[in-house]
C-alpha positions in Angstrom: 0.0 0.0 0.0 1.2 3.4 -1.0 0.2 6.3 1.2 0.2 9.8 -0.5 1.3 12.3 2.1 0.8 16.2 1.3 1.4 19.3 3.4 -1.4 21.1 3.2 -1.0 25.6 4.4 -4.2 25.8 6.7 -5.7 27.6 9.0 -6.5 26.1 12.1 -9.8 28.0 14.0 -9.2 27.9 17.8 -11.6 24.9 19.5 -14.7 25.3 21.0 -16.5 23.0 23.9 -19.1 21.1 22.3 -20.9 18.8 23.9 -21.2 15.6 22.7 -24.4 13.0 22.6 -23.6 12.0 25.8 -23.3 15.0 28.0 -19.9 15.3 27.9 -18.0 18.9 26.9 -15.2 18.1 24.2 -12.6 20.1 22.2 -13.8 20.5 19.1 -12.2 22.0 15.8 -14.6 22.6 12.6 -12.7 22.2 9.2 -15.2 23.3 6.6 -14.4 21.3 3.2 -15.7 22.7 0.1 -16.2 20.9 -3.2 -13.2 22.7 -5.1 -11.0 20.8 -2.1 -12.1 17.3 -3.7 -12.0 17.6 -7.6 -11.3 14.0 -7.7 -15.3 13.7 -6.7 -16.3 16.0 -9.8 -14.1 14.6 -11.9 -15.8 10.8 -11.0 -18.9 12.5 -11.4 -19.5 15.9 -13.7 -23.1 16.0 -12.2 -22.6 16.2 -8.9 -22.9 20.0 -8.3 -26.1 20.3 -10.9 -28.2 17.4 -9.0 -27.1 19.1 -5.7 -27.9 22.3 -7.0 -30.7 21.0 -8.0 -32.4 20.9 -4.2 -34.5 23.2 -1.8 -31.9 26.5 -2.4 -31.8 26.7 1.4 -30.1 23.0 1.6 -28.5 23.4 -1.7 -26.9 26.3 -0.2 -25.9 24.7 3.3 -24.9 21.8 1.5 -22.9 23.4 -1.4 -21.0 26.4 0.4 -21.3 25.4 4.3 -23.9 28.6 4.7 -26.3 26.9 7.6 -26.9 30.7 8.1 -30.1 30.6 5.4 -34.0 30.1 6.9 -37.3 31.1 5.7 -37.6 34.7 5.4 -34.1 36.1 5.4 -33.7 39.2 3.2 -30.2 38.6 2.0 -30.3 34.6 1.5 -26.9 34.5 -0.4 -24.9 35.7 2.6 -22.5 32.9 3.3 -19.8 33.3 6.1 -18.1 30.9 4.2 -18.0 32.6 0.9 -18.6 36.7 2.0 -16.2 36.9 5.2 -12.4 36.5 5.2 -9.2 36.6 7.4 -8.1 40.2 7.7 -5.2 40.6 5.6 -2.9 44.2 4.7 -4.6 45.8 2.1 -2.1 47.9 0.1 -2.7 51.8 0.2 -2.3 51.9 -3.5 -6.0 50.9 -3.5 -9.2 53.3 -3.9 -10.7 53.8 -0.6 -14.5 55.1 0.8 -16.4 55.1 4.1 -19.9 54.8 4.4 -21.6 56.3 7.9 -25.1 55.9 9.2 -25.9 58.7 12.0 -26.8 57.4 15.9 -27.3 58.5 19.2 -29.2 56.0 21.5 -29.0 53.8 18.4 -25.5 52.4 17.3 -24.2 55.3 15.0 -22.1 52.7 12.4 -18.9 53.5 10.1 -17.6 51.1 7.7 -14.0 51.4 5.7 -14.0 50.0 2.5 -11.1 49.2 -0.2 -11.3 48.8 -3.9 -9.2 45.8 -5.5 -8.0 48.0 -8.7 -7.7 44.6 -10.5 -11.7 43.7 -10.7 -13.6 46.8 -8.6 -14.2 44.3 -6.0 -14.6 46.0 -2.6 -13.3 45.0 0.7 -14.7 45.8 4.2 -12.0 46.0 6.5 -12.8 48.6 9.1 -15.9 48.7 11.6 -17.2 51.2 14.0 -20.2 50.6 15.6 -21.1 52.5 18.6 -23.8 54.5 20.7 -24.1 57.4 23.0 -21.2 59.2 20.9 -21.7 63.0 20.2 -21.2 64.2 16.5 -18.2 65.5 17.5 -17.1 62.4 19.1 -18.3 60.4 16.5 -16.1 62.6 13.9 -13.1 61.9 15.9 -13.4 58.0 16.1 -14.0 57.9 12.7 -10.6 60.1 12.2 -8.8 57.9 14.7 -9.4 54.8 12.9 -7.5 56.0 9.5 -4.1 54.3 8.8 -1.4 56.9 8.2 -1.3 57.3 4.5 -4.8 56.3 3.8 -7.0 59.0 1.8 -10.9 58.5 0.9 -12.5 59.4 -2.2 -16.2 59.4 -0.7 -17.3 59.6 3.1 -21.1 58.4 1.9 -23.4 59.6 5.0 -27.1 59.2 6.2 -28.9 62.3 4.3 -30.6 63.3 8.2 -27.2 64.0 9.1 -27.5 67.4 6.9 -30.6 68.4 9.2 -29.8 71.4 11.1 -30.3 70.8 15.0 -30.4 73.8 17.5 -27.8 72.9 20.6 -26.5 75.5 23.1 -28.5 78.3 21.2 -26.9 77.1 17.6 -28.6 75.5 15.0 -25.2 72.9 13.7 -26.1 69.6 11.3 -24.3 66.3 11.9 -23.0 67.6 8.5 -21.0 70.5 9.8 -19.5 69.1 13.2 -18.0 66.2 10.9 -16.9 68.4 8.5 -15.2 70.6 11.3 -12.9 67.8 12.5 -11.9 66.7 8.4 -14.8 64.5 7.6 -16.1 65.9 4.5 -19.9 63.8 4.1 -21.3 63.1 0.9 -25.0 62.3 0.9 -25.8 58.8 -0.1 -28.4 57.2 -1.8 -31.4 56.4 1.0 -33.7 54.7 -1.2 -34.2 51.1 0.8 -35.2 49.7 -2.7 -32.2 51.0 -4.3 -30.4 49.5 -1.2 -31.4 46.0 -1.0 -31.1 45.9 -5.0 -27.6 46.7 -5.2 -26.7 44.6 -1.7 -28.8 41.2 -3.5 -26.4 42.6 -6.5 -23.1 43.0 -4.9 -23.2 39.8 -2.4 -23.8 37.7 -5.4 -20.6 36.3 -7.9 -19.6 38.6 -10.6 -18.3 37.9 -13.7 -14.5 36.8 -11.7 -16.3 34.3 -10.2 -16.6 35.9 -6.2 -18.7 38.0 -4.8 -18.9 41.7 -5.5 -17.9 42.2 -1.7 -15.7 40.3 1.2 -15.9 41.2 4.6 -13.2 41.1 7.1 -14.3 39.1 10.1 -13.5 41.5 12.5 -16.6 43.5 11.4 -19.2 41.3 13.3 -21.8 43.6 13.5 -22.0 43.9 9.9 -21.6 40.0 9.3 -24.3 39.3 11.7 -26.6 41.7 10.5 -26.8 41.0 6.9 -27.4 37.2 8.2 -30.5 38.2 10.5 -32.4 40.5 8.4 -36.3 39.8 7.6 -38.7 40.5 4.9 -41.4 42.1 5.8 -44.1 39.7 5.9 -47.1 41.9 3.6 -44.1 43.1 1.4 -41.5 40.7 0.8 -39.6 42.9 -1.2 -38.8 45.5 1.4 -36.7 44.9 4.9 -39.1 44.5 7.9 -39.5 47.4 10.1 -38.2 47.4 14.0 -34.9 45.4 13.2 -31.5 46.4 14.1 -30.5 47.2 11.1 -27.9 50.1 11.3 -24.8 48.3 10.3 -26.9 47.4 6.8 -27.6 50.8 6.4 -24.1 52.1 6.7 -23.1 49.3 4.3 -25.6 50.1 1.5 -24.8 53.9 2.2 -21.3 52.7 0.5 -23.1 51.1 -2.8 -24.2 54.6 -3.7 -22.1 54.8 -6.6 -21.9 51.1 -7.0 -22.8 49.2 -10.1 -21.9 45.9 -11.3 -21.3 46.4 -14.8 -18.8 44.1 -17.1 -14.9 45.9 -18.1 -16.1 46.6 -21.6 -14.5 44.4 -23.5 -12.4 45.2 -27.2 -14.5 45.1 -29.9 -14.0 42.6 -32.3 -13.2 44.7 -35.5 -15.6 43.5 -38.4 -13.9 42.7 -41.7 -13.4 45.3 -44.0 -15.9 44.3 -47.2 -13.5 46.2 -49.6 -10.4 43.7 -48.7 -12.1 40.6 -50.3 -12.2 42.9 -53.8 -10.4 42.0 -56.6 -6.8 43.6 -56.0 -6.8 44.7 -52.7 
């Protein structure tokens, strides 16, 4: 008997207590395998991914990419841990940048840093704030505190309330103005929910390199767990539910404002010249 042995470059998740069918707490490691990490089985059997794709989309899904996330309801079924969140890794400062802000007080106010792989305008988000009980000011100054020296930021894509003009200590100041006075210039982002969800169904599913339009890093847990938990609303399944905590979405589609998933345009082939197939030339 030959034995094949390989060294395989993989990262090992810490272990969690599980407890087993009897009672009994054990270390426990998960290794998710995925069907590109066997292409001896597809290779045996082309058809194995069409008949599985084939099931209830939920189970296809779980099966297929390891997302046990999916259940009846869920706005953004495609979310997958396993294919949408990744192992933070240093993103070079060559690359397009943007943040994306939704405004709160008693609610979470929530910031989100995004990158721009030049090589197929897929976006990265690497950076989370998600806080409450923060001033504007405050809020300005966290957001300024998270930037890596040498990082600059084409668009700072913000809640339109935050341009509404509040009086405080006899002065009528927007959320606008205290950011911009500590360096955060805002643009105002597009706050149409159906324009949102649209372009988030749009950018969490593969594009034409074959990955979704957006990773996240999985240090931004808010964001992760949110787009996992959110509901359609029951008498219009085409809109988000109403009374779920849903600021770190918001912040997030705030950033697809100027988003769009459109194809590199590709050369054109150039027709044949009629005149060449003439006599002579």
């Amino acid at each position: 008997m030959v034995i094949d042995w390989r060294t395989v470059d993989l990262e090992v998740p810490e272990p969690k207590l599980v407890e087993n069918p009897n009672g009994v707490q054990e270390r426990t490691i998960f290794l998710p395998s995925f069907l590109e990490d066997n292409p001896a089985l597809t290779e045996r059997d082309p058809g194995y991914e069409q008949r599985l794709m084939k099931r209830d989309p939920k189970i296809a899904q779980a099966l297929r990419f390891g997302n046990w996330d999916v259940f009846a309801g869920q706005m953004f079924s495609q979310f997958s841990r396993a294919r949408h969140v990744i192992t933070p890794f240093e993103i070079p400062l060559t690359w397009s940048r943007l943040r994306a802000i939704d405004w709160g007080f008693a609610d979470p106010f929530a910031c989100y840093f995004i990158a721009i792989n030049p090589a197929n305008k897929q976006r990265i988000v690497y950076k989370e704030i998600y806080k409450s009980g923060l001033s504007d000011p405050a809020q300005a100054e966290m957001v300024r505190s998270y930037e890596q020296i040498g990082e600059s930021f084409g668009f700072n894509f913000a809640d339109p309330s935050m341009w509404t003009r509040r009086t405080t200590e006899m002065v009528a100041k927007s959320t606008y103005d205290a950011y911009l006075e500590h360096g955060v210039l805002l643009t105002k982002a597009d706050n149409d929910n159906r324009s949102k969800i649209a372009k988030t169904h749009s950018i969490l599913a593969d594009q034409w390199y074959g990955q979704p339009g957006v990773l996240i890093f999985n240090t931004c847990t808010n964001l992760i767990n949110t787009l996992g938990a959110l509901v359609r609303d029951e008498n219009n399944p085409e809109m988000i539910k109403d009374g779920q905590e849903d600021h770190a979405w918001d912040a997030f589609a705030y950033s697809l404002t100027n988003w769009s998933d459109d194809k590199p345009k590709q050369q054109q082939e150039q027709k044949p010249n009629p005149f060449t197939k003439m006599k002579g030339l």
